[in-house]
C-alpha atoms as an extended CHARMM CRD file, in Angstrom:
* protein
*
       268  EXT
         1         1  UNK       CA              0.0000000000        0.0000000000        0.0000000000  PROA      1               0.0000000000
         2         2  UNK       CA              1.3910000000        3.1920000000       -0.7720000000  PROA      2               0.0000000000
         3         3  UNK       CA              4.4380000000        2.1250000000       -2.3940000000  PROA      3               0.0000000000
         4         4  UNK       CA              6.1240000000        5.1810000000       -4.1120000000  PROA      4               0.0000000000
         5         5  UNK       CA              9.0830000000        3.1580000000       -5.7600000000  PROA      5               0.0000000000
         6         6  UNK       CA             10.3040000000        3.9950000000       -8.7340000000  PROA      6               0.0000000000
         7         7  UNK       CA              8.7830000000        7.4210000000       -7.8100000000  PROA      7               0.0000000000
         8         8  UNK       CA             10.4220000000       10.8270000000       -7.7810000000  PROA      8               0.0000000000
         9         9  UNK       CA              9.0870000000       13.6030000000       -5.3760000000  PROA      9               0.0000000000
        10        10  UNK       CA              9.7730000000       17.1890000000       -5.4990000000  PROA      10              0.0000000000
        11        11  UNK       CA              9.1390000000       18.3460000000       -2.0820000000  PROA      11              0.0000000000
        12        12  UNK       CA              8.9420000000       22.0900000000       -1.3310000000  PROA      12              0.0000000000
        13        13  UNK       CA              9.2670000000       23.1800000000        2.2780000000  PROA      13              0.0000000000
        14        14  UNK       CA             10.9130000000       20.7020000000        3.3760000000  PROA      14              0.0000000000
        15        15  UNK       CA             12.7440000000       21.4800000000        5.9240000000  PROA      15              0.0000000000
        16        16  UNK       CA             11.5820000000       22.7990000000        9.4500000000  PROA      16              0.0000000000
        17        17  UNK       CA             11.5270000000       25.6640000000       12.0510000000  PROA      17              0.0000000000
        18        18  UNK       CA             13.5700000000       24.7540000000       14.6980000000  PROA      18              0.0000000000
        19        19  UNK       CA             13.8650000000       21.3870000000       16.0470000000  PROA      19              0.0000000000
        20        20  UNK       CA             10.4240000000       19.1610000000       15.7710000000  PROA      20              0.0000000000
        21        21  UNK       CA              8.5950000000       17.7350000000       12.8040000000  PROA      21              0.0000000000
        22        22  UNK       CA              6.9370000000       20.4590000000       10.2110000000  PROA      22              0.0000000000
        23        23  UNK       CA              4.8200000000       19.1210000000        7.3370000000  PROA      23              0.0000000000
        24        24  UNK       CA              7.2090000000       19.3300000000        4.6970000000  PROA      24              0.0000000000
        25        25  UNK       CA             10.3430000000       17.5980000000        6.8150000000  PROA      25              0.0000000000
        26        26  UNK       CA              7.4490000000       14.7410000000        7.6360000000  PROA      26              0.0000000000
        27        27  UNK       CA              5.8490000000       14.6570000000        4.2140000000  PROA      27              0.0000000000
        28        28  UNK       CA              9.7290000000       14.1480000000        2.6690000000  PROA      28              0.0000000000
        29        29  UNK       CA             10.4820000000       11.4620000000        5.2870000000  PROA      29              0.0000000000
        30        30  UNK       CA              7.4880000000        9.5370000000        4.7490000000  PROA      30              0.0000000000
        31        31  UNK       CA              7.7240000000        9.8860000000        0.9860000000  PROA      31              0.0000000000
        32        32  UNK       CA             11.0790000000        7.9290000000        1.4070000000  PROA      32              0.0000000000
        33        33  UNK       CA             10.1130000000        5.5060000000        3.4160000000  PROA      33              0.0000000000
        34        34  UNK       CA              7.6130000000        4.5620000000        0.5570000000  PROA      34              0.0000000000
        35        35  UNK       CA             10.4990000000        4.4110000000       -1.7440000000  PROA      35              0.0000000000
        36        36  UNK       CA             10.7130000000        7.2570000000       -3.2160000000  PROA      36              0.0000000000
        37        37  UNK       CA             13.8590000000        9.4890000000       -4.2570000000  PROA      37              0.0000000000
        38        38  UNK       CA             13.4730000000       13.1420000000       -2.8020000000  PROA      38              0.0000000000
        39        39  UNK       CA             14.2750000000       16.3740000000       -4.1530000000  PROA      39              0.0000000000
        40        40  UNK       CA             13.8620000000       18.7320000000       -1.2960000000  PROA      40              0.0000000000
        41        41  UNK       CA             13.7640000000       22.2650000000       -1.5580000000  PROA      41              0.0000000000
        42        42  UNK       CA             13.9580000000       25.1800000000        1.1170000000  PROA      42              0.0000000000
        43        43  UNK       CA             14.8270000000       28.4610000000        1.5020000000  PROA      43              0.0000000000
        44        44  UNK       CA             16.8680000000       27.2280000000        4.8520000000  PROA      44              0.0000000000
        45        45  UNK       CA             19.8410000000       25.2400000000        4.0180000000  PROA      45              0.0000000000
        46        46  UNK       CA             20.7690000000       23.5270000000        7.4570000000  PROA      46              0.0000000000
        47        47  UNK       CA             17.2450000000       22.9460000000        7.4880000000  PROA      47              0.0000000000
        48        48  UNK       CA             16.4940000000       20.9870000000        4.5300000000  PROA      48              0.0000000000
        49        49  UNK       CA             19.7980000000       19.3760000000        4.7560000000  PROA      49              0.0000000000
        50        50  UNK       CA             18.7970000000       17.7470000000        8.3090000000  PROA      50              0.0000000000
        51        51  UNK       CA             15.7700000000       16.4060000000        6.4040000000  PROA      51              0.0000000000
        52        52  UNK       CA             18.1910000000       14.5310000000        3.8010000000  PROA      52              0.0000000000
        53        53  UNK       CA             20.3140000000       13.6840000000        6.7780000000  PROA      53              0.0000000000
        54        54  UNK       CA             17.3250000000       12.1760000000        8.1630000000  PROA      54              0.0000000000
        55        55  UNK       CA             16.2390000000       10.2960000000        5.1290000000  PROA      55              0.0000000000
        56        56  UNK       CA             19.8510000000        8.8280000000        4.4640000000  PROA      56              0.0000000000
        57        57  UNK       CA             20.0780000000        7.7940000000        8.0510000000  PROA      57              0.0000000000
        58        58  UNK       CA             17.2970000000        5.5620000000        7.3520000000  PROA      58              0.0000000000
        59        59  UNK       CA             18.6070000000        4.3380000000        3.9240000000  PROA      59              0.0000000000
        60        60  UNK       CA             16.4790000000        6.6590000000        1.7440000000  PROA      60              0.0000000000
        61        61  UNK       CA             17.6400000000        8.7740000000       -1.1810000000  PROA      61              0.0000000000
        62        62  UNK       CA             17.4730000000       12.5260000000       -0.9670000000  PROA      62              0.0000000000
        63        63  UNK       CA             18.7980000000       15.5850000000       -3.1360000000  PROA      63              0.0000000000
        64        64  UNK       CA             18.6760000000       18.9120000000       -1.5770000000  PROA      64              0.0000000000
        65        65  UNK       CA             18.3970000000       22.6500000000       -3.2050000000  PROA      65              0.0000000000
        66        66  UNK       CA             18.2390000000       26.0130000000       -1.5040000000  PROA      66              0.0000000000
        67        67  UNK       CA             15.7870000000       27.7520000000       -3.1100000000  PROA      67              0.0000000000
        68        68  UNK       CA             13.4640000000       30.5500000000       -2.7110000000  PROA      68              0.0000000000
        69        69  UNK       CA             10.2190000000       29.3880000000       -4.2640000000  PROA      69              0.0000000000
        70        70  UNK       CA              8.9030000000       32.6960000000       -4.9320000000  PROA      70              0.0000000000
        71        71  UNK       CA             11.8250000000       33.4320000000       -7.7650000000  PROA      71              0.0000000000
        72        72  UNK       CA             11.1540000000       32.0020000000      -10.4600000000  PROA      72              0.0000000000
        73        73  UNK       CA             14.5340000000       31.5220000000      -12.4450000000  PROA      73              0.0000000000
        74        74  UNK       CA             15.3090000000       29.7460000000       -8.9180000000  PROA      74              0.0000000000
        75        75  UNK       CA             12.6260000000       27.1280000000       -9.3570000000  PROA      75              0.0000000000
        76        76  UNK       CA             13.7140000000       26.6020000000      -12.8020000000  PROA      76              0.0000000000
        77        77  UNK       CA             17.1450000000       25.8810000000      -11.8890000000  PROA      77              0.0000000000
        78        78  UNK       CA             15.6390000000       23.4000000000       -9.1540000000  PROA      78              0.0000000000
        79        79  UNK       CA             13.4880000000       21.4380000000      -11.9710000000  PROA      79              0.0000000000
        80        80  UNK       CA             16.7430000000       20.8990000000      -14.1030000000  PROA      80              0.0000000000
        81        81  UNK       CA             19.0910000000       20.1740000000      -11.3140000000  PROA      81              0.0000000000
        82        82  UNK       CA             16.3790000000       17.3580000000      -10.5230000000  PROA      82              0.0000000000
        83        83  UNK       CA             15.9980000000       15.9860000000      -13.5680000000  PROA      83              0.0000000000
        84        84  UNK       CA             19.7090000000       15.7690000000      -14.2270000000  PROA      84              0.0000000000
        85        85  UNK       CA             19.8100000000       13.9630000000      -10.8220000000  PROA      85              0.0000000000
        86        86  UNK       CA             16.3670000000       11.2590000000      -11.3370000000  PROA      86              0.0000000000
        87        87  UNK       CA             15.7620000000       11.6930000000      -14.6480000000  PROA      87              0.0000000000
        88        88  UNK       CA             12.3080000000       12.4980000000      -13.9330000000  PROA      88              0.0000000000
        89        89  UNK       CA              9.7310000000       14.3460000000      -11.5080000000  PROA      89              0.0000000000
        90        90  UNK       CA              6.2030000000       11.9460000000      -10.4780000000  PROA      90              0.0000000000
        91        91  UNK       CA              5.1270000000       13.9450000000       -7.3580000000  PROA      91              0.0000000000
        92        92  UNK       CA              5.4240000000       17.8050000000       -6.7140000000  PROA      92              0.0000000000
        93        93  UNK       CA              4.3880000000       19.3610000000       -3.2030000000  PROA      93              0.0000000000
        94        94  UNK       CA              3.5620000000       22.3320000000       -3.1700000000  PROA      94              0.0000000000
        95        95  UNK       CA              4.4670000000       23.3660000000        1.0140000000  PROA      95              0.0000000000
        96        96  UNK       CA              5.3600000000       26.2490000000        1.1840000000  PROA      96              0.0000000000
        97        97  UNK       CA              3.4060000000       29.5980000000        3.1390000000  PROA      97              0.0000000000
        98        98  UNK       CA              2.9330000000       31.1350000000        6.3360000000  PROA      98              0.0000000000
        99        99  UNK       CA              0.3720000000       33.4750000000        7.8390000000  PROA      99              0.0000000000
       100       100  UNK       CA              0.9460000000       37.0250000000        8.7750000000  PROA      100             0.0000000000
       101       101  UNK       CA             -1.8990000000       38.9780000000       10.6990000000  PROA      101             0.0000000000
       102       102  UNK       CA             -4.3480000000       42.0790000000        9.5380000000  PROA      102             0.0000000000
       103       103  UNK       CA             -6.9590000000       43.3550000000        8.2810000000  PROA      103             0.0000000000
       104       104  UNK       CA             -7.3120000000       45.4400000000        4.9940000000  PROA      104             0.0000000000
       105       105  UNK       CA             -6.5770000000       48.5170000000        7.1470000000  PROA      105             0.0000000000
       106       106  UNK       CA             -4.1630000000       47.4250000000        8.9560000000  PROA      106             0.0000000000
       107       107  UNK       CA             -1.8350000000       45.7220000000        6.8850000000  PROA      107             0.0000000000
       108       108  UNK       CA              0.7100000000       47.4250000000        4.5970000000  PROA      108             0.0000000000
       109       109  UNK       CA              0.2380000000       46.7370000000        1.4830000000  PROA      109             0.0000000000
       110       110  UNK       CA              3.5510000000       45.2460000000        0.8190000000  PROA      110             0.0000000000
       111       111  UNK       CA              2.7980000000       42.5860000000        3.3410000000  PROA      111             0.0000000000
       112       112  UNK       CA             -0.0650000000       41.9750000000        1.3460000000  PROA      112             0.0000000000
       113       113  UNK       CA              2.4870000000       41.3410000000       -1.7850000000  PROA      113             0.0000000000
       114       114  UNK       CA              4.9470000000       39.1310000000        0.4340000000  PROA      114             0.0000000000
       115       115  UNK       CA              1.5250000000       36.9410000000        1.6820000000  PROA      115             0.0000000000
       116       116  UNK       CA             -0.0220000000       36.1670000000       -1.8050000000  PROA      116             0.0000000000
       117       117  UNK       CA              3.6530000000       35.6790000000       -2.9440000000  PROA      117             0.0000000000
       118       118  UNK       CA              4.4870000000       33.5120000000       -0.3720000000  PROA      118             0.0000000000
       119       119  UNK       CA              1.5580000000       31.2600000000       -0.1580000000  PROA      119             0.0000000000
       120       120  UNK       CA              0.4360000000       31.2000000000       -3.6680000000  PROA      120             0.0000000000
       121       121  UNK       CA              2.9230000000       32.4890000000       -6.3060000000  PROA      121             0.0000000000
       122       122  UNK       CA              5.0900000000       29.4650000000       -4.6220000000  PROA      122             0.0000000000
       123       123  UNK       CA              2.3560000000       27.1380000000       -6.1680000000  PROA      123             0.0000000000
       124       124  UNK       CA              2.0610000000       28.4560000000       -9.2830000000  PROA      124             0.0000000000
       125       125  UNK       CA              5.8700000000       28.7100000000      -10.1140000000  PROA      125             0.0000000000
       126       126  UNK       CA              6.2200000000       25.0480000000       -8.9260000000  PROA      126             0.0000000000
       127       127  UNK       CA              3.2160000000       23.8640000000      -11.2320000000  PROA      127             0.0000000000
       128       128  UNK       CA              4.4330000000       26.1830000000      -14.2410000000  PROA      128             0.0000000000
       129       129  UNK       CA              8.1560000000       23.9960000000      -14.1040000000  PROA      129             0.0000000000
       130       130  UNK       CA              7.2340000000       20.5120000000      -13.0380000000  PROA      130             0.0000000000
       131       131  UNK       CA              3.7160000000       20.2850000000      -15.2720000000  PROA      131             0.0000000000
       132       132  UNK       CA              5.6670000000       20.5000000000      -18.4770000000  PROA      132             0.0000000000
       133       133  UNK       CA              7.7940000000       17.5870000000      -16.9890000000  PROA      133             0.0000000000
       134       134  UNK       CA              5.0890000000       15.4350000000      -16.1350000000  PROA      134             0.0000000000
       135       135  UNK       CA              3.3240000000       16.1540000000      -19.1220000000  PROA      135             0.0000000000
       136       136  UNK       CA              6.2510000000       14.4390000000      -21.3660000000  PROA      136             0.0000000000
       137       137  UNK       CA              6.1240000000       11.5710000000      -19.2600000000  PROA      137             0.0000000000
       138       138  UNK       CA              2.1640000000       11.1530000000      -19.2460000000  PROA      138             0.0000000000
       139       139  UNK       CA              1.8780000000       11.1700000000      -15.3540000000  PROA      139             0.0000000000
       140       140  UNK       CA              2.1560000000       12.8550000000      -12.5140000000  PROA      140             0.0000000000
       141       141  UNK       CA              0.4060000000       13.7530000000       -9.1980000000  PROA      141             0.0000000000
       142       142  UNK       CA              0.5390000000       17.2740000000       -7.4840000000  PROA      142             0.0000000000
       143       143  UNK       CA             -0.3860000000       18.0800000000       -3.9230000000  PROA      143             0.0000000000
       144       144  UNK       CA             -0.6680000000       21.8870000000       -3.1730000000  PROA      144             0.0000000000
       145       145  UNK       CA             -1.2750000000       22.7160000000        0.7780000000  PROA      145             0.0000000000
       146       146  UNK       CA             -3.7220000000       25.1690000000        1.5670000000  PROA      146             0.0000000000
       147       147  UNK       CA             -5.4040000000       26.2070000000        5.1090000000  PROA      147             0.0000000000
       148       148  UNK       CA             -8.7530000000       25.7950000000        7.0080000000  PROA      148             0.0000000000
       149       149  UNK       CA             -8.1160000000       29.4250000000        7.4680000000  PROA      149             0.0000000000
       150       150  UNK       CA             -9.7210000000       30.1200000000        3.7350000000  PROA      150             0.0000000000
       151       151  UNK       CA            -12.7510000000       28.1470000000        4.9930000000  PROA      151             0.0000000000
       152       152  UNK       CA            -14.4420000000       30.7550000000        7.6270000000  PROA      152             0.0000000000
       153       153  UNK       CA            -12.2100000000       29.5220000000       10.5530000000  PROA      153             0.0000000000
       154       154  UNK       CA             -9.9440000000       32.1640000000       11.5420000000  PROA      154             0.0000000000
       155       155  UNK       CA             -7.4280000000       30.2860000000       13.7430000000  PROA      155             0.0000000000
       156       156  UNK       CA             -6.7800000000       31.4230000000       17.2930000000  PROA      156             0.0000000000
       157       157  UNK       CA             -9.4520000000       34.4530000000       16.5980000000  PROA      157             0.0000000000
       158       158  UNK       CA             -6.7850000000       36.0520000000       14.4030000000  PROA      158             0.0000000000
       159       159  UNK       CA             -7.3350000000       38.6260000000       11.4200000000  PROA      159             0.0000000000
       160       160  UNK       CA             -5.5350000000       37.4790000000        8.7500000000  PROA      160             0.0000000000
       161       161  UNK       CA             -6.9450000000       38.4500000000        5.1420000000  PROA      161             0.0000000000
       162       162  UNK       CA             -4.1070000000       37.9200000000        2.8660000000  PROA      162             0.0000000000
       163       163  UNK       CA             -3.9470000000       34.4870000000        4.1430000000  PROA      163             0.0000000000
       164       164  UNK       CA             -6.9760000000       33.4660000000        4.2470000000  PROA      164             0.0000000000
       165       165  UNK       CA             -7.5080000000       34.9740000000        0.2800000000  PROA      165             0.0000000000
       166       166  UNK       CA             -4.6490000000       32.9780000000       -0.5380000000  PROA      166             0.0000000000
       167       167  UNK       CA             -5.3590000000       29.8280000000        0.9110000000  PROA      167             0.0000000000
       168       168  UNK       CA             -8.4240000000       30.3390000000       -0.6660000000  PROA      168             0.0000000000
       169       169  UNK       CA             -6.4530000000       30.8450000000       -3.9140000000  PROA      169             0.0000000000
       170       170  UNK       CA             -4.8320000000       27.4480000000       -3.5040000000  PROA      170             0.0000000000
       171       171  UNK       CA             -7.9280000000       25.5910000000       -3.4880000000  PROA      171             0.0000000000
       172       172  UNK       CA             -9.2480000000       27.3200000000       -7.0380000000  PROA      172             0.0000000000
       173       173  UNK       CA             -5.6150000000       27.3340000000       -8.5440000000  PROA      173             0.0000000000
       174       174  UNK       CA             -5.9140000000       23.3670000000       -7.6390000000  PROA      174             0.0000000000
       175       175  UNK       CA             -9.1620000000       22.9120000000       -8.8020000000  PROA      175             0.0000000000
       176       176  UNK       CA             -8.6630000000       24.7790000000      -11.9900000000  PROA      176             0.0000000000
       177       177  UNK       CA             -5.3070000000       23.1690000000      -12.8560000000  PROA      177             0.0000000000
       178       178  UNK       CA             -6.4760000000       19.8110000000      -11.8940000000  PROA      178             0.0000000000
       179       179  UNK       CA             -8.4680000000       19.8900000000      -14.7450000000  PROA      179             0.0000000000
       180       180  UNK       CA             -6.3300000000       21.5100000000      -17.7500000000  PROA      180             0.0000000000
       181       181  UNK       CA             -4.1370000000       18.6060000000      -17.0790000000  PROA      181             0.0000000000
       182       182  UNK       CA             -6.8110000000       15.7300000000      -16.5390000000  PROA      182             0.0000000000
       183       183  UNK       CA             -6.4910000000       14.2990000000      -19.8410000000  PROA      183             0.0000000000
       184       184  UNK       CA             -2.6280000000       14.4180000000      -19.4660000000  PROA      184             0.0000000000
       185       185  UNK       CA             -2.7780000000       12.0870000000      -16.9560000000  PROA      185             0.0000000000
       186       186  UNK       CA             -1.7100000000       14.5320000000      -14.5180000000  PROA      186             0.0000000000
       187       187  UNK       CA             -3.7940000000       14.6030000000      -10.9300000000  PROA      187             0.0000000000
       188       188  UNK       CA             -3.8110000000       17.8460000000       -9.0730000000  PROA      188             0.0000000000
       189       189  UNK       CA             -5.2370000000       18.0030000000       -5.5060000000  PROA      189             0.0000000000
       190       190  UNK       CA             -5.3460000000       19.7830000000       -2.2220000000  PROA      190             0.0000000000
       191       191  UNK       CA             -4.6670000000       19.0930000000        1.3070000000  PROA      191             0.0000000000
       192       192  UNK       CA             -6.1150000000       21.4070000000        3.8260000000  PROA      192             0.0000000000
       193       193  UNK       CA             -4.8400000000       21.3030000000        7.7420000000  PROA      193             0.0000000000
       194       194  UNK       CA             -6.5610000000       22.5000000000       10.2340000000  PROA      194             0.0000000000
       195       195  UNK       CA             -4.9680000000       23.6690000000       13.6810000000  PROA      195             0.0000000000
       196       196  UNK       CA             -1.7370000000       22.0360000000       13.7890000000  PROA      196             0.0000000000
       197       197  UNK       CA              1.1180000000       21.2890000000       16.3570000000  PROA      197             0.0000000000
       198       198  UNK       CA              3.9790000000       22.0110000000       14.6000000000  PROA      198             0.0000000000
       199       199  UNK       CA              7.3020000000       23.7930000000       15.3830000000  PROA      199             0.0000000000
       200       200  UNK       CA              5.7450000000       27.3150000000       13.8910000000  PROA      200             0.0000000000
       201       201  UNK       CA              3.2400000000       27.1490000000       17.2770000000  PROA      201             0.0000000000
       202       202  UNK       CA              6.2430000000       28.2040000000       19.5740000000  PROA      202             0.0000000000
       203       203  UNK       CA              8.4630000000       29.7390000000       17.0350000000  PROA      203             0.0000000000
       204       204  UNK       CA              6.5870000000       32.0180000000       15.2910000000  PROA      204             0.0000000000
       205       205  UNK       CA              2.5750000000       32.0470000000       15.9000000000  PROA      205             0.0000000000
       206       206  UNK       CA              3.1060000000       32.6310000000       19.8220000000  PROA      206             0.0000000000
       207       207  UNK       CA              5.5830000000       36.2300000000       19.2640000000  PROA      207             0.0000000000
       208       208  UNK       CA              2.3840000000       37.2220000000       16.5830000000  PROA      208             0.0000000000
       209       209  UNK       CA              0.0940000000       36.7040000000       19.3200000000  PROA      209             0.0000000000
       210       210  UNK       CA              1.9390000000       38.0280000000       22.1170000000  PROA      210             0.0000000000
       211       211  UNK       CA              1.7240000000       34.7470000000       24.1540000000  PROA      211             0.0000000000
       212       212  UNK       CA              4.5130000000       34.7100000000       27.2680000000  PROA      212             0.0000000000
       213       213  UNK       CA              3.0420000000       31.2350000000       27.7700000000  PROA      213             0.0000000000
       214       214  UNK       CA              3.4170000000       29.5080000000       24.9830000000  PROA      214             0.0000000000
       215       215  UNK       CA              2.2450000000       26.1820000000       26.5220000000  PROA      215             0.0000000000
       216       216  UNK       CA             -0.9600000000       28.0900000000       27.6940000000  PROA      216             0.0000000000
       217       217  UNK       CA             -1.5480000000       29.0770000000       23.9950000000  PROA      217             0.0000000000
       218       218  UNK       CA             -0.9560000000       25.0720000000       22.9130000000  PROA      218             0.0000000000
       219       219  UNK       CA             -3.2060000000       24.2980000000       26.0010000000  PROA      219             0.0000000000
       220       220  UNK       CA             -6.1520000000       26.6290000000       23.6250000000  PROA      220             0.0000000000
       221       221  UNK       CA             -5.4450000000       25.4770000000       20.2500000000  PROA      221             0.0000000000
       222       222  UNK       CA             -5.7150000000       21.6100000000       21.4510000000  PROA      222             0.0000000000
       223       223  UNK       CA             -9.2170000000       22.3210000000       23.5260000000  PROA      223             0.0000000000
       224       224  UNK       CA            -10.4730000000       24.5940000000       20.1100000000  PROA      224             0.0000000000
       225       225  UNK       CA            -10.8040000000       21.0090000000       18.4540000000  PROA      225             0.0000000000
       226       226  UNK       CA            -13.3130000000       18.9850000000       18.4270000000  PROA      226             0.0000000000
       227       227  UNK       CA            -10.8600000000       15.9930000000       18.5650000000  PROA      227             0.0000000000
       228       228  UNK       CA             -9.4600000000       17.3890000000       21.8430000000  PROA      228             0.0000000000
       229       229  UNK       CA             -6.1450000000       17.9140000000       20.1830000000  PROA      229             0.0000000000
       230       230  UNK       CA             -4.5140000000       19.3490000000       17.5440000000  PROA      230             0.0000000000
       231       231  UNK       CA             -2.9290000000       17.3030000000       14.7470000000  PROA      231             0.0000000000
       232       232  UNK       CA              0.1880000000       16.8110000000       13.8200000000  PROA      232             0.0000000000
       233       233  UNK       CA              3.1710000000       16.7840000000       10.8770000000  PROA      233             0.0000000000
       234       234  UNK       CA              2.3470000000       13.0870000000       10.1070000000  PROA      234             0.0000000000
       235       235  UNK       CA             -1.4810000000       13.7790000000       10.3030000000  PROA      235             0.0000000000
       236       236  UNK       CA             -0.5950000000       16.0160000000        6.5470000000  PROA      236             0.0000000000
       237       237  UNK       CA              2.6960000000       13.9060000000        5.5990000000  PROA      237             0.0000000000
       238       238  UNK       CA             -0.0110000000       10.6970000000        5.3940000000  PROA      238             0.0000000000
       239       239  UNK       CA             -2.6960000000       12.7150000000        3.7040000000  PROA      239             0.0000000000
       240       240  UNK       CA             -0.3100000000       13.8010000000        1.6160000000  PROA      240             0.0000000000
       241       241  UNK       CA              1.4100000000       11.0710000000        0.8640000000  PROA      241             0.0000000000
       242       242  UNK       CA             -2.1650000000        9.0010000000       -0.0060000000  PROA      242             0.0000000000
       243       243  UNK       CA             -3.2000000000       11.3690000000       -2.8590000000  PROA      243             0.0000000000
       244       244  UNK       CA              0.2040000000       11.1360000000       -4.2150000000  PROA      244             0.0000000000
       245       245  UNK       CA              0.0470000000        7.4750000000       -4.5920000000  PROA      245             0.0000000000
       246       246  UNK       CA             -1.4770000000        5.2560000000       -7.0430000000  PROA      246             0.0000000000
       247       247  UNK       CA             -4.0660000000        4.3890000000       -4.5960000000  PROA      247             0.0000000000
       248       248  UNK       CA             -5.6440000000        7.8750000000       -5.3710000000  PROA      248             0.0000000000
       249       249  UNK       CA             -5.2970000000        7.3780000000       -8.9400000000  PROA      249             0.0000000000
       250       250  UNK       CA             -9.3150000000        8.3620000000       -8.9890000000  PROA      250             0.0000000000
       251       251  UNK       CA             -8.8730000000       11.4190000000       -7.2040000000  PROA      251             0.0000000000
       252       252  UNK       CA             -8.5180000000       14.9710000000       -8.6280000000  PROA      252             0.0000000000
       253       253  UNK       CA             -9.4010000000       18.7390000000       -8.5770000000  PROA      253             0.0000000000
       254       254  UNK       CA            -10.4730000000       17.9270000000       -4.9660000000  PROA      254             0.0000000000
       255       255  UNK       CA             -9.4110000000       18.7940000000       -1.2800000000  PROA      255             0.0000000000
       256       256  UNK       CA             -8.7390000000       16.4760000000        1.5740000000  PROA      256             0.0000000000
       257       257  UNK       CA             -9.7940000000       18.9330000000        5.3570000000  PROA      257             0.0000000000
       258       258  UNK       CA             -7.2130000000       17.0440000000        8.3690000000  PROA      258             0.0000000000
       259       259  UNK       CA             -8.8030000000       19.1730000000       10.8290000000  PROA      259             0.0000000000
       260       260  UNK       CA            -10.0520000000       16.8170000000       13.6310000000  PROA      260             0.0000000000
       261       261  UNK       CA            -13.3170000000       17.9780000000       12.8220000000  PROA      261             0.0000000000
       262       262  UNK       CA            -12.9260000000       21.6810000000       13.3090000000  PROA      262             0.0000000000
       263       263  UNK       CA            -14.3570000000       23.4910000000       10.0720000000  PROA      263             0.0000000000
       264       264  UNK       CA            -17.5100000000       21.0560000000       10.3230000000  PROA      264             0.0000000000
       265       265  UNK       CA            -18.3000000000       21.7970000000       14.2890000000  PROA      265             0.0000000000
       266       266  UNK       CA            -17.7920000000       25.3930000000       13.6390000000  PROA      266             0.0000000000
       267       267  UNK       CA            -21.4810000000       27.5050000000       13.7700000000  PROA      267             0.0000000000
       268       268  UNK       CA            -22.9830000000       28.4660000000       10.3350000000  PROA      268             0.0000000000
């Protein structure tokens, strides 16, 4: 079940902040696990390069490549310096983003710019270079990561337009691109988390909230859940990692929520 051998994935993200388990460092891990030979891209180089370390510690095959995904000549580079590595590119994820708080008053406009950059430009660049690639070989599976925060759940109460309209983006750049490429034998889907534990919660979300307790503030995100606790890396690295397989060879221009019930407990 959910053998990726034989299978190339270009994983974006995929390194972490701090120490811990983000989703791209899990999704890259389990990918190799599976089989799989990893290209893994960050902007972070002794981040991404732990992720290889860990994947070669376990007997896996990983290629790493600084990159900043919004740059475009950058992701080009990436796509050729993979191929000339594997030959080939089956998977892409599509990882990378991060939230920054306002409203439409309150936030500069060049944050704006850096948000829909960041968590949706990053998408489209990686689709524009790896379709063509999949396209030549006749296959190919795509999972972009969006947010529950497009899907009237602001997390943690925050304000947070340009990520939420960009999350939102995700989901109708997947859908849309899902099916230009359907009869290229190309699958294009989404995976939405919901409130996650991952080493962003401490680093980054509790200095935007002003939490001096950041175990009090992990204490509230678990008990916001309907599951009692928030999920995890390997909650999205197996979601992930199932519509990438041939085992979702049915699936396309579709989202999969890992929320712990969340979005569908929420009023209205």
């Amino acid at each position: 079940m959910l053998d990726l051998t034989g299978k190339v994935a270009f994983v974006t993200g995929a390194g972490s902040v701090g120490e811990g388990w983000g989703n791209g460092k899990a999704t890259a891990v389990l990918m190799a696990r599976q089989g799989a030979r990893v290209y893994g891209l960050d902007r972070n180089a002794e981040a991404v390069a732990e992720t290889a370390r860990l994947i070669a510690a376990e007997g896996g095959t990983c290629a790493t490549r600084t990159v900043d995904m919004t740059i475009a000549a950058e992701v080009e580079a990436a796509v050729e310096d993979c191929l000339a590595r594997f030959g080939r590119i089956d998977i892409l994820v599509n990882n990378v983003g991060g939230s920054a708080p306002g409203d439409p008053v309150t936030m500069a406009e060049e944050v704006w710019d850096a948000q829909m950059d960041h968590n949706l430009k990053t998408a489209f660049l990686g689709c524009k270079y790896v379709l063509p690639v999949m396209e030549r070989q006749g296959s190919g599976a795509v999972v972009n990561i969006s947010s529950v925060a497009c899907m009237s759940h602001q997390v943690d109460g925050r304000t947070n337009v340009a990520y939420a309209a960009s999350k939102a983006g995700v989901l109708a750049f997947t859908r849309s691109t899902a099916i230009a490429f359907v009869k290229k034998g190309i699958r294009v889907n989404t995976v939405v988390p919901g409130t996650m534990h991952t080493p962003l919660v401490e680093h980054r979300l509790a200095k935007q909230l002003g939490a001096n307790d950041a175990a009090a503030l992990v204490a509230k995100r678990h008990a916001s859940v309907p599951m009692g606790r928030m999920g995890d890396a390997w909650d999205i690295a197996n979601a992930v990692v199932f519509l990438a397989s041939d085992e979702a060879r049915y699936i396309t221009a579709t989202q999969l929520v890992v929320d712990g019930g969340l979005t569908a407990a929420r009023p209205g």
